[in-house]
C-alpha positions in Angstrom: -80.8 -14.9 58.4 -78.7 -17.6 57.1 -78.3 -21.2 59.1 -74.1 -20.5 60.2 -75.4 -17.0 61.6 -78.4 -18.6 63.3 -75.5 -21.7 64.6 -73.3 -18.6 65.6 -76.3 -17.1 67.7 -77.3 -20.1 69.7 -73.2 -21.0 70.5 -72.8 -17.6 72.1 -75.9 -17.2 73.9 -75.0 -17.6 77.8 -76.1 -19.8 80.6 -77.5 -16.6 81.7 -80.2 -15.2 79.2 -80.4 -11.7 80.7 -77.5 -10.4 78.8 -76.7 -7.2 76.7 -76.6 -7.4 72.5 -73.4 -5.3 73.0 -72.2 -7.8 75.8 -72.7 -10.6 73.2 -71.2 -8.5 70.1 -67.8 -8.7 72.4 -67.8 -12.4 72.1 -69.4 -13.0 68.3 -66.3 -13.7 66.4 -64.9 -16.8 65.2 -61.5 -16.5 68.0 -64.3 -16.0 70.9 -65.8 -19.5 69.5 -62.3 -21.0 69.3 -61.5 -19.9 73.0 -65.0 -21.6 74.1 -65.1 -24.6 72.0 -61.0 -25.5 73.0 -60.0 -23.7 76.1 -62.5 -25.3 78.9 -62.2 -29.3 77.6 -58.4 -28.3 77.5 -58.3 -27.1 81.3 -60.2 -30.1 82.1 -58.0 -32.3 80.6 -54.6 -30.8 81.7 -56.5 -30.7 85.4 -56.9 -34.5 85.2 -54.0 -35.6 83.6 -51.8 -33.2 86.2 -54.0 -34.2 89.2 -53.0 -37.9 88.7 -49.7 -37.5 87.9 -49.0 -35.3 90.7 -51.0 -36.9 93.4 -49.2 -40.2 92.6 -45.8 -39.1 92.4 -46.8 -37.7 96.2 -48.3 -41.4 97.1 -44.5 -42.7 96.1 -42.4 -40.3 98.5 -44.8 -40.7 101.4 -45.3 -44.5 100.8 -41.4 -45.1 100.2 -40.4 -45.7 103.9 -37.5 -44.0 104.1 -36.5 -40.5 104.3 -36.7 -38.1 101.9 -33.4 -37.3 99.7 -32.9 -33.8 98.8 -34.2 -33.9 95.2 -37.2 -35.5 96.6 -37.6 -32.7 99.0 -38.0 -30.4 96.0 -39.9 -32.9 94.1 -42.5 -33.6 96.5 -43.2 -29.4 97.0 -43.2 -29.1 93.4 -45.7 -32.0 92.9 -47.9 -30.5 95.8 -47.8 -26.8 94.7 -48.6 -28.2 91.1 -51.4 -30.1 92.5 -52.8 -27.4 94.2 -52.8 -24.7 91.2 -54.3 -27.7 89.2 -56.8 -28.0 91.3 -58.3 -24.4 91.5 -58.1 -24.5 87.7 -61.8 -25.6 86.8 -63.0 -22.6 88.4 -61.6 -20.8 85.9 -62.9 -23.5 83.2 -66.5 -22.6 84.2 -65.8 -19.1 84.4 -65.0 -19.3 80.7 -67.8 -21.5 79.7 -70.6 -19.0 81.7 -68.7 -15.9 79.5 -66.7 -15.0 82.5 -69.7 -14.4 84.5 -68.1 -15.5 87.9 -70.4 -17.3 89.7 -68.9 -18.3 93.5 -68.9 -15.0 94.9 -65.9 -12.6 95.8 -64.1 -14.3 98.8 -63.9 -17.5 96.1 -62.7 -15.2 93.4 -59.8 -13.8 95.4 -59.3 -17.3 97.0 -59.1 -19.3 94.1 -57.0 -16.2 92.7 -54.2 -16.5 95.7 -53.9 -20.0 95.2 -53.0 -19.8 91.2 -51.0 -17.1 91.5 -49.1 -18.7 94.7 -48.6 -22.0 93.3 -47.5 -20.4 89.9 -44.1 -18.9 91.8 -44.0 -21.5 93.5 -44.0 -24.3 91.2 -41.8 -22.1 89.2 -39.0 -21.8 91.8 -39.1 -25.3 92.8 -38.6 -26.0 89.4 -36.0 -23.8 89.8 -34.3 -25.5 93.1 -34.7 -29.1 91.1 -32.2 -27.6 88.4 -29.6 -26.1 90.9 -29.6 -29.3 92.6 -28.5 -31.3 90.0 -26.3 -28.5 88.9 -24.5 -28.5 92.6 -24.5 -32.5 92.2 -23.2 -32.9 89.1 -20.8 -29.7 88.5 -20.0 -28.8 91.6 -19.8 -31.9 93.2 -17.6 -31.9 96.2 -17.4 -28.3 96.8 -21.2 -27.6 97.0 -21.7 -31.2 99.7 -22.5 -28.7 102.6 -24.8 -26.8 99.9 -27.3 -30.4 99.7 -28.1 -30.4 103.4 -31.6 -31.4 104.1 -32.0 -28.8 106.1 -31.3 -26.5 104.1 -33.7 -27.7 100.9 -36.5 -28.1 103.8 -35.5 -24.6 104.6 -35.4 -23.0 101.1 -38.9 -24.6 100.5 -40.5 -22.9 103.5 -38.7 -20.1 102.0 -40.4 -20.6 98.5 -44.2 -21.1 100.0 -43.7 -17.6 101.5 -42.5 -16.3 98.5 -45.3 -17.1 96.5 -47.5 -15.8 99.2 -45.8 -12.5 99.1 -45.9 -12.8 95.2 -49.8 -13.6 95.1 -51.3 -11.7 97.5 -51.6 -8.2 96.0 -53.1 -9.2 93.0 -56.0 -11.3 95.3 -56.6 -8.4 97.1 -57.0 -6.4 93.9 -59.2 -8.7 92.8 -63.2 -7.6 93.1 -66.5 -8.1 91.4 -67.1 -5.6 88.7 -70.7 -5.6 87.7 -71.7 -6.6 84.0 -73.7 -3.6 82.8 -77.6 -4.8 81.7 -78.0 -7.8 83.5 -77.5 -9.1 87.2 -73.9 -10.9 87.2 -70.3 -10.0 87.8 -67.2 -10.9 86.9 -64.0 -11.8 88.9 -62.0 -8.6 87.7 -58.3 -7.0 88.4 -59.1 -3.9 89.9 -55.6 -1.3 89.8 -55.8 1.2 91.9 -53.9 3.2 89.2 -51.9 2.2 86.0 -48.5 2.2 88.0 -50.0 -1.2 89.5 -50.9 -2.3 86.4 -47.7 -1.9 85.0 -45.7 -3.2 88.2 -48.0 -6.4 87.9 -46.8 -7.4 84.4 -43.1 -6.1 84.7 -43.5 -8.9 87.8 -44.5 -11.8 86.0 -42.0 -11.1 83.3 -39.0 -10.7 84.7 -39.7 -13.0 88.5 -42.0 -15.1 87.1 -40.1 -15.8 83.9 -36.9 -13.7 83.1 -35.3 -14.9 86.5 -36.3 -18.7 86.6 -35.5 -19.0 82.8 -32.0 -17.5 83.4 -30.9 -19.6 86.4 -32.2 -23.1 84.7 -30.7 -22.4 81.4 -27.1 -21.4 83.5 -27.6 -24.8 85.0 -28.6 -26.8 82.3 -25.9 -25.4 80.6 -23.5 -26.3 82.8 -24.5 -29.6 83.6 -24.2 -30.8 79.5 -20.3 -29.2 79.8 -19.4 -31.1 82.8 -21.2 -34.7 81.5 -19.0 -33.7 78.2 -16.1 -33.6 80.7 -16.8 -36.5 82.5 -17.3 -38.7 79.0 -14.0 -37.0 77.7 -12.2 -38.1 81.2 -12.9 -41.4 80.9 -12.7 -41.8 77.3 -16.4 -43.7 77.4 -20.1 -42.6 76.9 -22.1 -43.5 79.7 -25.6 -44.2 78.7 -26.8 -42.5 81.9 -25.1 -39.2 80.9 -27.0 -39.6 77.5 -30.4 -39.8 79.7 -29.1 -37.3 81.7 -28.1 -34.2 78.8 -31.6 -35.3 77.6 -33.1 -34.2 80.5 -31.8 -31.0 81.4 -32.1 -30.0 77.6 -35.9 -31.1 77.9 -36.0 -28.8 81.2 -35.5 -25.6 79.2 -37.5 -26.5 76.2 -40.5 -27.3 78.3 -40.3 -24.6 80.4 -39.7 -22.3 77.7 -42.5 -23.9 75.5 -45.2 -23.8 78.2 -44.6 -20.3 79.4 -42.7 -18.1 76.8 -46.0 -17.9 75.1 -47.8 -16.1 77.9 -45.0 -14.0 78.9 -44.6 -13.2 75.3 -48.1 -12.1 75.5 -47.9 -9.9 78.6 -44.8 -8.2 77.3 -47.0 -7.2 74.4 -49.9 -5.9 76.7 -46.8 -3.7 78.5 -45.9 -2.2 75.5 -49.3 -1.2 75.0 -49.8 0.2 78.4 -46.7 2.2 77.4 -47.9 3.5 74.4 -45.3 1.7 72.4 -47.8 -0.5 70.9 -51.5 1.1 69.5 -54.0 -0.6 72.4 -56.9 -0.4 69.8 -55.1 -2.6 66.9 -53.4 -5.2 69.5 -56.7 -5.5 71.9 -58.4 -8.3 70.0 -55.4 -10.0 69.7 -54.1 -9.8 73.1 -57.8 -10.6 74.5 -57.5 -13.8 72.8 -54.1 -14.7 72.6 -54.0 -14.4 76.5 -56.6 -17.1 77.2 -54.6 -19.6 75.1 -51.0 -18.8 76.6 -52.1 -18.6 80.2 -53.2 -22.1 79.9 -50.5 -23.2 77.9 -48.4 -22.2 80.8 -50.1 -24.3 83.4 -50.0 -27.3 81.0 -46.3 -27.0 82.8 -47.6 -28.5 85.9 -49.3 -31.4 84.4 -46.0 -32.6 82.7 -43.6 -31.8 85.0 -44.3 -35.6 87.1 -43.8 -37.1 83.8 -40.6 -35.2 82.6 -38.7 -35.4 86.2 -40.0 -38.1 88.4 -42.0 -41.2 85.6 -39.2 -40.9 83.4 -36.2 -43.1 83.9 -35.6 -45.9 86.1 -35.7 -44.0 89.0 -39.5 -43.9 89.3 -39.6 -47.1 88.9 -37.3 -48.6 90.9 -39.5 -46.5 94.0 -42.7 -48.4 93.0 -40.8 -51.8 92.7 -39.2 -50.8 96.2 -42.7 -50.3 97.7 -44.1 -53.1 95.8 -41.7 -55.5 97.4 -41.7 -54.1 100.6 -45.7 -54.2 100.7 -45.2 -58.0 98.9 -43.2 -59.1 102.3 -44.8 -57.2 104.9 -48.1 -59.1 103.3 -46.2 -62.1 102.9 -44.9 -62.2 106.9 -48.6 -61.2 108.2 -50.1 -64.3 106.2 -47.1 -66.8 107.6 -47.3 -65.3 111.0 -51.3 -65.4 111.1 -50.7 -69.4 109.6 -48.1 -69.8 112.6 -50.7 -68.6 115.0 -53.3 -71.1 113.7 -51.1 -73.8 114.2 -50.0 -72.8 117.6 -53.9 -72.5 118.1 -55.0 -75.5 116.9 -52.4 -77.6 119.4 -53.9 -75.9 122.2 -57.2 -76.8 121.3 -56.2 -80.7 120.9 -54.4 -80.5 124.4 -56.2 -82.7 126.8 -57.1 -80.6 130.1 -55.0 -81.2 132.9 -56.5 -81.0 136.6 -53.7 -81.1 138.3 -50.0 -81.8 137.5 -47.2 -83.2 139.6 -44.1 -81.5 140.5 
């Protein structure tokens, strides 16, 4: 046996050595090494990056002393409900690095399940909700007022968490452990009842989790560029704000579509297969591996969304220099009011004691 196959042997063997040859000759190809060698210190990363940058753009809202503007609304549920998938997403990290033999028992796999698959739509929509809002404040300005009540946004986010409930739950309570033939583990597995499931799952995620959203933001991103076009042609001047601002929305769509068109790309594939469209046995291998890179190319969304809506500008920043100050002078009035109290302090001390005084 040559050195690469003996190199090739020792990569795939598992955490756990009681394992099949036929389990292992799923996994022995150069893809299967890709997915282990990129996908986990890729989750890991995205996790970090997205926990930071989500957690402190929540730290800003709640530190910022004042209530919360509508955008904000929608910002701060997006930054949670990003935080939250992020944070169940090393599960899955491990899960890849043990060869998807799940390890935390079935209530954890269907937990950790709901939570993806509830933060997914609702990240999504939020994401959605951020884009209508600056379409209703920017094309629709004074007609749409009553439209950018807070509560209303505080409403359509309650809304949105119950929509990604009823979104997530069927596919948590389909998911069980399936045994791994030859050897004591399981994995966290996507049990249909029949294939009408299966195919009602994956017409879901593409058309509400993707079709739908997509639509909508490209409609308002759209919109938005013509009206700033407007405005600049109105006033015969290009605002270097509008230029930021046509930036944005254009770096909305691209993102979103970047991030999540390969994964829905993918699952469109796998329903053409189901259909019998596509021939299962030539596109399995494919599929198999070109899902585990999309569906984490897809959450990637969550760990730049901070950076593309909230960090970038001066509007982030004037927030932190807000609170900066703010903390600056409280700090500031504590020290001179504690150095006030000395002195009065102090005089008392030196005060010669009195007995008795005369009226």
């Amino acid at each position: 046996m040559q050195s690469e196959e003996l190199v090739s042997l020792a990569t795939l063997q598992p955490p756990n050595a009681s394992v099949t040859p036929s389990y292992l000759d799923f996994f022995n190809s150069t893809e299967w090494d890709l997915v282990y060698s990129i996908i986990p210190p890729y989750i890991f990363t995205v996790c970090l990056t997205g926990i930071l940058g989500n957690s402190v753009v929540l730290l800003v809202f709640l530190l910022q002393g004042s209530r919360w503007s509508v955008p904000e609304i929608y910002l701060g549920n997006l930054a949670l409900a990003d935080l939250i998938l992020l944070i169940c997403l090393p599960f899955w990290a491990m899960n890849i690095l043990n060869y998807f033999m799940w390890s935390y028992g079935e209530i954890m796999c269907k937990v950790v399940n709901l939570s993806i698959n509830v933060n997914m739509y609702t990240s999504i929509y939020m994401l959605v909700m951020v884009n209508v809002d600056r379409y209703l404040a920017l094309v629709l300005t004074m007609k749409a007022m009553w439209l950018r009540r807070k509560r209303y946004a505080k409403f359509i986010c309650v809304v949105l968490w119950l929509f990604g409930v009823g979104m997530g739950a069927p596919t948590a309570v389909m998911r069980k452990l399936k045994d791994i033939p030859g050897h004591q583990a399981a994995e966290c597995h996507l049990d249909y009842p029949n294939t009408t499931w299966r195919l009602a799952h994956l017409l879901q995620l593409i058309l509400v989790g993707f079709a739908l959203p997509f639509l909508v933001i490209t409609f308002c991103c759209i919109n938005i560029i013509r009206a700033l076009k407007r405005r600049r042609h109105v006033v015969y001047w290009e605002d270097r704000n509008d230029k930021k601002a046509t930036a944005l929305v254009c770096a909305v769509t691209l993102l979103f579509l970047f991030c999540w068109g390969p994964f829905h790309f993918m699952t469109l594939l796998d329903l053409l297969c189901d259909l019998k469209v596509l021939d299962e046995k030539e596109w399995s291998h494919f599929l198999n591996i070109g899902n585990q890179f999309s569906v984490y190319l897809a959450f990637s969304n969550s760990c730049l969304n901070p950076l593309l809506y909230v960090c970038s500008g001066n509007y982030f920043k004037r927030k932190v220099s807000n609170i900066y100050s703010r903390r600056k002078h409280s700090s500031d009035a504590t020290a001179l009011q504690r150095t006030g109290l000395t002195s009065t302090t102090t005089a008392n001390q030196i005060k010669p004691v009195v007995l008795y005084e005369k009226d």
